[in-house]
ChimeraX commands (.cxc) that place a marker at each C-alpha (Angstrom):
marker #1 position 22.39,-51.66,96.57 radius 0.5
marker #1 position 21.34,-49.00,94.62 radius 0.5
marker #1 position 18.64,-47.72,97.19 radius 0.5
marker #1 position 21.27,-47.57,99.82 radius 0.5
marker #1 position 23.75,-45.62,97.09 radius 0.5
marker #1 position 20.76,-43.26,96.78 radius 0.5
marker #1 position 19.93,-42.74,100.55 radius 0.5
marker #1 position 23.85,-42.23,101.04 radius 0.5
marker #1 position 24.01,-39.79,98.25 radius 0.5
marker #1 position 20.39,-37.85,99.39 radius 0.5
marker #1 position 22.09,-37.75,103.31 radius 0.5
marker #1 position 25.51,-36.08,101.91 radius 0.5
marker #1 position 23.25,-33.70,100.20 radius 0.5
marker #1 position 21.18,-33.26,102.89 radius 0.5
marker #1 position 24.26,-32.55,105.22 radius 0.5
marker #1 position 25.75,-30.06,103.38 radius 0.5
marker #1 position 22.79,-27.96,102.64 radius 0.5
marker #1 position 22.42,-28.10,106.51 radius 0.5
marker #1 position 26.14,-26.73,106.28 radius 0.5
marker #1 position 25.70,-24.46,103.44 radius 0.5
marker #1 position 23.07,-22.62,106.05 radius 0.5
marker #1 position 24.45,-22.88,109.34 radius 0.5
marker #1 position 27.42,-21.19,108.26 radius 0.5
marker #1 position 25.87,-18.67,106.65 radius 0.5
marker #1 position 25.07,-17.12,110.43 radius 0.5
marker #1 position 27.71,-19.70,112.42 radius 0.5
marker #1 position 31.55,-19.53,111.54 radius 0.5
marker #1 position 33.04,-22.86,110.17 radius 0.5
marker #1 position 34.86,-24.18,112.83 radius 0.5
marker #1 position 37.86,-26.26,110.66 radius 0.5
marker #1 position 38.13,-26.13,107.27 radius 0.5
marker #1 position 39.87,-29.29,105.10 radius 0.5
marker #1 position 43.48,-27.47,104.58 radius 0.5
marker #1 position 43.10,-26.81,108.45 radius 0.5
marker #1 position 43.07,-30.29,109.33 radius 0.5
marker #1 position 45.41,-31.10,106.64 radius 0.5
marker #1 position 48.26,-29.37,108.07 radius 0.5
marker #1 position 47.38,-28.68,111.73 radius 0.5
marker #1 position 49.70,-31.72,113.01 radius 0.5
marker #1 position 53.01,-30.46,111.05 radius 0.5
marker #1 position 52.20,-26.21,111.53 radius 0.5
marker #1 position 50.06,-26.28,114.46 radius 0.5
marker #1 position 46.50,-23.90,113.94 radius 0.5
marker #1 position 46.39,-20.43,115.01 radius 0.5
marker #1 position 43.14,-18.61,114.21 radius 0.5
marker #1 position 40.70,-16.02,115.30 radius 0.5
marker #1 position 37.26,-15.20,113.90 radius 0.5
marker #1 position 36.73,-12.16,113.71 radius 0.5
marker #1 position 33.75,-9.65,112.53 radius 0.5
marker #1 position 33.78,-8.40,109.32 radius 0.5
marker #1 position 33.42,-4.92,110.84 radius 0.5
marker #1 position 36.73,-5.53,113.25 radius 0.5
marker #1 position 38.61,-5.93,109.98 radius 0.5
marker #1 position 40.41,-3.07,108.82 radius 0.5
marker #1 position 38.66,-1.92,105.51 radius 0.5
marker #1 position 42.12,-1.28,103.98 radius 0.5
marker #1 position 42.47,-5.37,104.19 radius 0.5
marker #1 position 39.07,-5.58,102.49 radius 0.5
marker #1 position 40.19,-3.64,99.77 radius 0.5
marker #1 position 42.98,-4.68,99.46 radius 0.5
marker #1 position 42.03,-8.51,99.57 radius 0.5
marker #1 position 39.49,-7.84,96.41 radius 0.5
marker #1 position 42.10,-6.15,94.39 radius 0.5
marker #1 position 44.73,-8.61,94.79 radius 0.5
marker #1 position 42.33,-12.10,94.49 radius 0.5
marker #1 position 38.85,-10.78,92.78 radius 0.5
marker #1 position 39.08,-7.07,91.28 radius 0.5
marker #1 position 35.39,-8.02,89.91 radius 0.5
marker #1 position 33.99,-9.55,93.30 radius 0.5
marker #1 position 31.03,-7.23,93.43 radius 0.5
marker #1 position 29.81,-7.63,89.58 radius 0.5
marker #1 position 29.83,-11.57,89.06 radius 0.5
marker #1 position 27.34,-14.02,90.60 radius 0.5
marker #1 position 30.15,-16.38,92.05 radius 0.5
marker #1 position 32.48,-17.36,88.90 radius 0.5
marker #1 position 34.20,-14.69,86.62 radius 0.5
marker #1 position 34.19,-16.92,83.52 radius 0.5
marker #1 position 36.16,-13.49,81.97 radius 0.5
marker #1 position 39.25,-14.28,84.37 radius 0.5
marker #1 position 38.79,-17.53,83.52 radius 0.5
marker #1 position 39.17,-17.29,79.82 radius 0.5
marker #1 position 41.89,-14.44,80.00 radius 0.5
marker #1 position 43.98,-17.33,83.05 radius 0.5
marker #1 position 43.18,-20.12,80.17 radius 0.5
marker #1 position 44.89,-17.63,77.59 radius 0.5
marker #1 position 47.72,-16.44,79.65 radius 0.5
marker #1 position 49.02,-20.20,80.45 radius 0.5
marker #1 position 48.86,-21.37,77.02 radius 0.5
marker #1 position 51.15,-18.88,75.81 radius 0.5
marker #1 position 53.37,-19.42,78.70 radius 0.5
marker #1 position 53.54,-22.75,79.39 radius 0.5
marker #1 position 53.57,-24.13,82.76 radius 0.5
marker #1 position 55.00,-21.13,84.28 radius 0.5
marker #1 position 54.06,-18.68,85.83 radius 0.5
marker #1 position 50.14,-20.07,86.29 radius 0.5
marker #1 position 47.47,-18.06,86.58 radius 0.5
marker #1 position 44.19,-19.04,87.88 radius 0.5
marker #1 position 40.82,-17.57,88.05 radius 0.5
marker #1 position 38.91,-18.17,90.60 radius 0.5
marker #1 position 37.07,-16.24,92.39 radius 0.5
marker #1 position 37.11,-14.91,96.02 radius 0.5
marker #1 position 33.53,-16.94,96.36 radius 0.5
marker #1 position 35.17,-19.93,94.58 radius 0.5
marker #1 position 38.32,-19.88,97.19 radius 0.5
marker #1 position 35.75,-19.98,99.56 radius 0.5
marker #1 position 33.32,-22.80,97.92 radius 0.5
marker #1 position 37.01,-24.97,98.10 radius 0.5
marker #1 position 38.50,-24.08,101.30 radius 0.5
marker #1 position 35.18,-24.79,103.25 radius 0.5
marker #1 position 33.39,-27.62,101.31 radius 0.5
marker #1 position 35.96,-28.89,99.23 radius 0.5
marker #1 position 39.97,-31.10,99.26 radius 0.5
marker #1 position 42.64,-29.40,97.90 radius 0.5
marker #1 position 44.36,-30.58,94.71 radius 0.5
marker #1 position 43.52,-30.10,90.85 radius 0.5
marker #1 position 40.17,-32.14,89.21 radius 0.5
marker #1 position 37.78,-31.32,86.58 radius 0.5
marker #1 position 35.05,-33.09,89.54 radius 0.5
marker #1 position 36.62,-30.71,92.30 radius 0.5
marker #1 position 36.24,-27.46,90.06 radius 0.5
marker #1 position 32.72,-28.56,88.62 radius 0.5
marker #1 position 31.60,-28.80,92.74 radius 0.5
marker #1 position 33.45,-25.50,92.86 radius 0.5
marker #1 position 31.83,-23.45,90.99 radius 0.5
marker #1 position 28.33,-25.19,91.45 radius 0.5
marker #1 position 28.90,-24.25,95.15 radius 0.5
marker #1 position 30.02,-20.90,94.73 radius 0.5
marker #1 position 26.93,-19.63,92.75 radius 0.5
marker #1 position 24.74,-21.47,95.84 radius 0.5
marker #1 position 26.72,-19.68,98.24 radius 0.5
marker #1 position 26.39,-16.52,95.95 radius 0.5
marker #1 position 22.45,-17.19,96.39 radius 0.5
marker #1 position 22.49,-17.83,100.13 radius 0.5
marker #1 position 25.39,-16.15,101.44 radius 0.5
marker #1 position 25.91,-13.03,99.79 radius 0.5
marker #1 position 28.69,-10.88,98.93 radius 0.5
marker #1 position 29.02,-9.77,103.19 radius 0.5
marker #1 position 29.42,-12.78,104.55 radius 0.5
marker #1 position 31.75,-14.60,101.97 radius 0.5
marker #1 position 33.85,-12.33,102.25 radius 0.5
marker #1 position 33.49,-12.48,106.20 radius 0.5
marker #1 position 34.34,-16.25,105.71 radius 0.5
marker #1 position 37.05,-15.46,103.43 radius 0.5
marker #1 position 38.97,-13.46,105.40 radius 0.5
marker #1 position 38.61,-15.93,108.73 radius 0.5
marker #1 position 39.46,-18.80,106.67 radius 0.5
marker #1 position 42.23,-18.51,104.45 radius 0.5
marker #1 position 45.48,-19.62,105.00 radius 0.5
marker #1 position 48.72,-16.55,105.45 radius 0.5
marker #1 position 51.14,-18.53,106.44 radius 0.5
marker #1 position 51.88,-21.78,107.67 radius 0.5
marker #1 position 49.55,-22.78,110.45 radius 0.5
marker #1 position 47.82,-19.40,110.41 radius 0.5
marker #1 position 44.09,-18.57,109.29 radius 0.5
marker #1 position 42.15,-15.61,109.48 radius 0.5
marker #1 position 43.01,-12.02,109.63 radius 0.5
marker #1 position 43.02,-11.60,113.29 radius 0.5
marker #1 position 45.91,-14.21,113.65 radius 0.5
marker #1 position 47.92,-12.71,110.48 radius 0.5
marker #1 position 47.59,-9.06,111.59 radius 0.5
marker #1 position 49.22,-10.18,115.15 radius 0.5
marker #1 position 51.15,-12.76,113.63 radius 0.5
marker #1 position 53.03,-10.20,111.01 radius 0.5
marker #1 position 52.56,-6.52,113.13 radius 0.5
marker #1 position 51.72,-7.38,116.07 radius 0.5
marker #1 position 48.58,-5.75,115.79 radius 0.5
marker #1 position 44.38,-6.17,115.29 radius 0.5
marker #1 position 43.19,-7.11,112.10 radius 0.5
marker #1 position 41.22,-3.68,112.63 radius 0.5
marker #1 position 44.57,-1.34,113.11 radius 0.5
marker #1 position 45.89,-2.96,109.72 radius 0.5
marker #1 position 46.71,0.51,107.10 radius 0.5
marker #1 position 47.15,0.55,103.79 radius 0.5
marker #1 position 50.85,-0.42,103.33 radius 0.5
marker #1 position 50.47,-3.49,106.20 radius 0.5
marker #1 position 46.67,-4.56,104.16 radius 0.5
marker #1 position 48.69,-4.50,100.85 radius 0.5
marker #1 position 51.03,-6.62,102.01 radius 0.5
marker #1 position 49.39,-9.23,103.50 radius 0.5
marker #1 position 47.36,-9.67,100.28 radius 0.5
marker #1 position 50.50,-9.70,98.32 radius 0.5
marker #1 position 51.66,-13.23,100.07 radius 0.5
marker #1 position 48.27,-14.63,99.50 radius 0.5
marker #1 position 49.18,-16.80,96.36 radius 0.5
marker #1 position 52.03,-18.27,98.19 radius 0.5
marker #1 position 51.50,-18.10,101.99 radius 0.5
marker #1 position 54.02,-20.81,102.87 radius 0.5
marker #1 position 57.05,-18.94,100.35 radius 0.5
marker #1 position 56.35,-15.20,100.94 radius 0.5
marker #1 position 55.43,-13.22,104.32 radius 0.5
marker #1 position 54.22,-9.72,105.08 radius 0.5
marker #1 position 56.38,-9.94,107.84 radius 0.5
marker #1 position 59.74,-9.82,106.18 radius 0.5
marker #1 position 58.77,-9.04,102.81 radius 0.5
marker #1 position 60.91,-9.76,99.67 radius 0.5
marker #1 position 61.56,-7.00,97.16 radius 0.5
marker #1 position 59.44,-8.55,94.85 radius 0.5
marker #1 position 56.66,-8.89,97.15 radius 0.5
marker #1 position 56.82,-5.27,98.29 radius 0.5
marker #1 position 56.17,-4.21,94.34 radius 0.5
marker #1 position 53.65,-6.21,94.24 radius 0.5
marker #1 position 52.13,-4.89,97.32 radius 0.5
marker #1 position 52.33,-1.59,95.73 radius 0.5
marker #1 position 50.52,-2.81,92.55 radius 0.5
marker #1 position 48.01,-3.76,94.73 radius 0.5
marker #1 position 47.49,-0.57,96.83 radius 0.5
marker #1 position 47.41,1.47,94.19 radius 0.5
marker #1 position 44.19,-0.85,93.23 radius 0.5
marker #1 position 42.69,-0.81,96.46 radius 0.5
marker #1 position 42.64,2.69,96.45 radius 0.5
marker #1 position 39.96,2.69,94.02 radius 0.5
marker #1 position 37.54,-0.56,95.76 radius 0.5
marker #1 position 34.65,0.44,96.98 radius 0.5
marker #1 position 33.00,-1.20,99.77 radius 0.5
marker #1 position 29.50,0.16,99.78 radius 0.5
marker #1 position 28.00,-2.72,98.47 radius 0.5
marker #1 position 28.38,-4.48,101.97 radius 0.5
marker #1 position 27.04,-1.89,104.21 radius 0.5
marker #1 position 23.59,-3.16,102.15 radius 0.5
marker link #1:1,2 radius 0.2
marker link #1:2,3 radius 0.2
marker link #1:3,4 radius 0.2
marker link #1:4,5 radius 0.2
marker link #1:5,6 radius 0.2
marker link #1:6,7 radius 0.2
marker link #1:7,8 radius 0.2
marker link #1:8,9 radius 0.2
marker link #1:9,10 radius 0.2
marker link #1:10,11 radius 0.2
marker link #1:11,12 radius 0.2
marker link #1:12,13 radius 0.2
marker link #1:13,14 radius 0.2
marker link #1:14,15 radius 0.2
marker link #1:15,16 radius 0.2
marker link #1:16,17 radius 0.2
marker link #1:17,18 radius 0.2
marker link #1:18,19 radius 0.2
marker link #1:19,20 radius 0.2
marker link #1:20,21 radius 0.2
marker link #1:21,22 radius 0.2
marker link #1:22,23 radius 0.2
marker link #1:23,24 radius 0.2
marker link #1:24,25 radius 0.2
marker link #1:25,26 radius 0.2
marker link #1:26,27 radius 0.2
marker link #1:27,28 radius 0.2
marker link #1:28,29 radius 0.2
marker link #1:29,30 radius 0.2
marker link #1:30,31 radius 0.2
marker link #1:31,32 radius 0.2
marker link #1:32,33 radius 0.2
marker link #1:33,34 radius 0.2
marker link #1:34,35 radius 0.2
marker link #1:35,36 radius 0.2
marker link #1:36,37 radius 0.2
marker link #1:37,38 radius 0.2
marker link #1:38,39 radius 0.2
marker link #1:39,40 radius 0.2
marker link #1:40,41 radius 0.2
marker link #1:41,42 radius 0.2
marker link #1:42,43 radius 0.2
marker link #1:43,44 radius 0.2
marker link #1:44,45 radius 0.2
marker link #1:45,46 radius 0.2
marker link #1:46,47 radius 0.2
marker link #1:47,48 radius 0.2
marker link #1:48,49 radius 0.2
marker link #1:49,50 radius 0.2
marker link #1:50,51 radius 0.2
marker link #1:51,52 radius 0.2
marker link #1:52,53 radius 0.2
marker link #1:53,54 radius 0.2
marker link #1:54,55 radius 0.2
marker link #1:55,56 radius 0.2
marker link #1:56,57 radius 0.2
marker link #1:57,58 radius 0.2
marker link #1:58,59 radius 0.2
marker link #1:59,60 radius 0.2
marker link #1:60,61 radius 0.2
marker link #1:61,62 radius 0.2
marker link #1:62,63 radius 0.2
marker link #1:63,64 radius 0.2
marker link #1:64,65 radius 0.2
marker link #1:65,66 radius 0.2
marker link #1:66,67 radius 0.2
marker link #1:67,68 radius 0.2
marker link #1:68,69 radius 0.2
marker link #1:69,70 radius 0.2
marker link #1:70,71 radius 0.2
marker link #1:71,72 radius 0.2
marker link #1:72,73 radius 0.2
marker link #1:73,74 radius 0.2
marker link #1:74,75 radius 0.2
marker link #1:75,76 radius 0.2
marker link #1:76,77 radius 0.2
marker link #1:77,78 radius 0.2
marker link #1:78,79 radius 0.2
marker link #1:79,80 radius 0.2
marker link #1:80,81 radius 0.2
marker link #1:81,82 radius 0.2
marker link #1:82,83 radius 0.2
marker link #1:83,84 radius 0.2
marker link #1:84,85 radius 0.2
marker link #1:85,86 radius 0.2
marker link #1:86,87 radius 0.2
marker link #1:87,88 radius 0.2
marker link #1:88,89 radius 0.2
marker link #1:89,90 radius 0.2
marker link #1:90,91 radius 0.2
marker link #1:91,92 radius 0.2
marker link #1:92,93 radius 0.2
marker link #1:93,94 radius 0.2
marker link #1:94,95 radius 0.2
marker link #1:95,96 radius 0.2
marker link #1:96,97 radius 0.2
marker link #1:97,98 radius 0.2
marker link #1:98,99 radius 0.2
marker link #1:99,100 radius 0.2
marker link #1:100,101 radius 0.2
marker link #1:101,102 radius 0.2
marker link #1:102,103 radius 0.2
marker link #1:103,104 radius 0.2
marker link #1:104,105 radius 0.2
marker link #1:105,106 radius 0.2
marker link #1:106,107 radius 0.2
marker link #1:107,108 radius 0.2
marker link #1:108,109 radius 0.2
marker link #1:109,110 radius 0.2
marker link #1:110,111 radius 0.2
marker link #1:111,112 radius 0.2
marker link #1:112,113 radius 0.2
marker link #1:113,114 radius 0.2
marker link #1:114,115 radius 0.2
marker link #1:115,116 radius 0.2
marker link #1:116,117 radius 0.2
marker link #1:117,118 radius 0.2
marker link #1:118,119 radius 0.2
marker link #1:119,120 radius 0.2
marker link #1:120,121 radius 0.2
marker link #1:121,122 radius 0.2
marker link #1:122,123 radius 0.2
marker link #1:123,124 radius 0.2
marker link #1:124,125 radius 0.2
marker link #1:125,126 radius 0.2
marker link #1:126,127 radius 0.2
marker link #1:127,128 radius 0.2
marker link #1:128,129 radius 0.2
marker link #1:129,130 radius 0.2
marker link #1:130,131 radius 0.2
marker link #1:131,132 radius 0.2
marker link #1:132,133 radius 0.2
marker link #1:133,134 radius 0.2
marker link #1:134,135 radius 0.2
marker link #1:135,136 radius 0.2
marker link #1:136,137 radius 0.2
marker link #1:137,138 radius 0.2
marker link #1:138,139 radius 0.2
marker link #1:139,140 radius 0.2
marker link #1:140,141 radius 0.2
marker link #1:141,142 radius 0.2
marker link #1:142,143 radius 0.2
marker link #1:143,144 radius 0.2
marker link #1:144,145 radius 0.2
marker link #1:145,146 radius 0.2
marker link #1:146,147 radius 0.2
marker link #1:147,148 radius 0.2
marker link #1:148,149 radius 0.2
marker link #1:149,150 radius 0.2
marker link #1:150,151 radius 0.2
marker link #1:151,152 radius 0.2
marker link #1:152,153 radius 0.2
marker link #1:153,154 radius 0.2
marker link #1:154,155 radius 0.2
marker link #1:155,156 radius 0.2
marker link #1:156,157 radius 0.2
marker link #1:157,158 radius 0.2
marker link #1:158,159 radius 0.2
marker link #1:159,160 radius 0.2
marker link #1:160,161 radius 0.2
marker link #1:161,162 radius 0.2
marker link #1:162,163 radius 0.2
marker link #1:163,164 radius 0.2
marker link #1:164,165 radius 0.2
marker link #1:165,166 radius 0.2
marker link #1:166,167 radius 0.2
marker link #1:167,168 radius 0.2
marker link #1:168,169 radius 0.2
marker link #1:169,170 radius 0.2
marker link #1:170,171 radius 0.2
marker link #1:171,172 radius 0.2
marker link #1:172,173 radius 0.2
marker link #1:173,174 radius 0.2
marker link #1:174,175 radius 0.2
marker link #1:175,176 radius 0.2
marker link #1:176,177 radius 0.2
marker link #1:177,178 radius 0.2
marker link #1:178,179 radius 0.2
marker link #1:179,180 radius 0.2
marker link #1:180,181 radius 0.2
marker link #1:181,182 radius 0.2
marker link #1:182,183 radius 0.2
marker link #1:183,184 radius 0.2
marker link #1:184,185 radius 0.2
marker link #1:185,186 radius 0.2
marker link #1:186,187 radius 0.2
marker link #1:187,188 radius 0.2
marker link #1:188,189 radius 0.2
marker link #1:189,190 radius 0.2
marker link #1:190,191 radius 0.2
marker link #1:191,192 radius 0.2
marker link #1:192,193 radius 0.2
marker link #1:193,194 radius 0.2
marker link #1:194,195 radius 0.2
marker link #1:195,196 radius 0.2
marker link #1:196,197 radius 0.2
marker link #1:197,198 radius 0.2
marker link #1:198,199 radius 0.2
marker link #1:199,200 radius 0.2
marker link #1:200,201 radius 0.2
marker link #1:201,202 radius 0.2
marker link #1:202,203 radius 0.2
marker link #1:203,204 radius 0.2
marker link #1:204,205 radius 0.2
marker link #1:205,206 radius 0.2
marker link #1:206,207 radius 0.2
marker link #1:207,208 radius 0.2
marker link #1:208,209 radius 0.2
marker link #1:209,210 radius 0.2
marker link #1:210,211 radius 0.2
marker link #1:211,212 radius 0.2
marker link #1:212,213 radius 0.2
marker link #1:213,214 radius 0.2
marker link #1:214,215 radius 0.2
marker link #1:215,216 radius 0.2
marker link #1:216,217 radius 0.2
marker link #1:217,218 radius 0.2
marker link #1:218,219 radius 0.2
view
């Protein structure tokens, strides 16, 4: 029994390594949350290029979900601490979390949904591998194509035609800011029709962006 255990256990790891690299050239085709949800919303995605993604979504994507994407190694244990500190002296709400755009990534492609200290330990074990074989380029590539922005849509492409009725790569700076605004609640807020709450925030957040640089991917 406990050869088998280890055979079964050595062939999971095996697979997702094989994973781990194929999608570091291939894109993932379905992610968990995909699945999850395809029967009730339906799936609408696009990959798309990193480079047919308008650079005012990049920015504005790392300001809103990972202001210090390009100077950790995969887990900002700083926003984690100052997340840990916020919610204890508020309570339950608002939450704040801290993970990281790699760690979003780590979950929606390997990983279930849902809260465990076994979950976040996989997390962030797969987010510095990812870190190691990915690198910053493509996980934020896979980022961007994977995410949830609403219900039943992934990806940029799909969001940008979904909201504007445009490319991902005509997005500006107000319609970027925006869209990374409803990222922390996809299914409640929309770029689209945009609540006066969410249109501060999409302020905040362009006024961030303005000052994310990008030349760390063109290495």
């Amino acid at each position: 029994m406990v050869r088998w255990l280890r055979r079964a256990a050595l062939a999971v790891l095996a697979a997702f390594l094989a994973c781990v690299a194929l999608y570091r050239v291939v894109p993932p085709p379905l992610t968990p949350l995909m699945i999850r949800h395809a029967f009730r919303d339906g799936l609408t995605k696009q990959w798309t290029a990193l480079d047919r993604i308008a650079p005012a979504l990049q920015r504005a994507v790392i300001a809103a979900e990972d202001a210090r994407f390009f100077e950790h190694r995969g887990v900002d244990w700083e926003a984690i601490e100052r997340a840990h500190d916020y919610n204890a002296r508020h309570g339950d709400e608002p939450r704040r979390g801290g993970s990281t755009i790699t760690m979003q990534v780590a979950r929606n492609v390997f990983l279930w949904q849902g809260k465990s200290y076994v979950r976040k330990a996989l997390e962030v074990g797969i987010a510095y591998l990812l870190e190691l074989v990915w690198g910053k380029r493509r996980i934020l590539e896979v980022y961007l194509n994977v995410v949830e922005w609403g219900p039943g849509i992934y990806g940029a492409e799909a969001a940008a035609r979904r909201s504007f009725g445009i490319a991902a790569s005509a997005l500006d700076d107000g319609e970027a800011a925006l869209l990374a605004a409803a990222l922390p609640n996809p299914r409640r807020w929309t770029a689209a029709t945009p609540t006066r709450y969410l249109r501060a925030r999409a302020a905040t957040i362009a006024r961030r962006a303005a000052s994310v640089s990008l030349e760390r991917l063109r290495r």
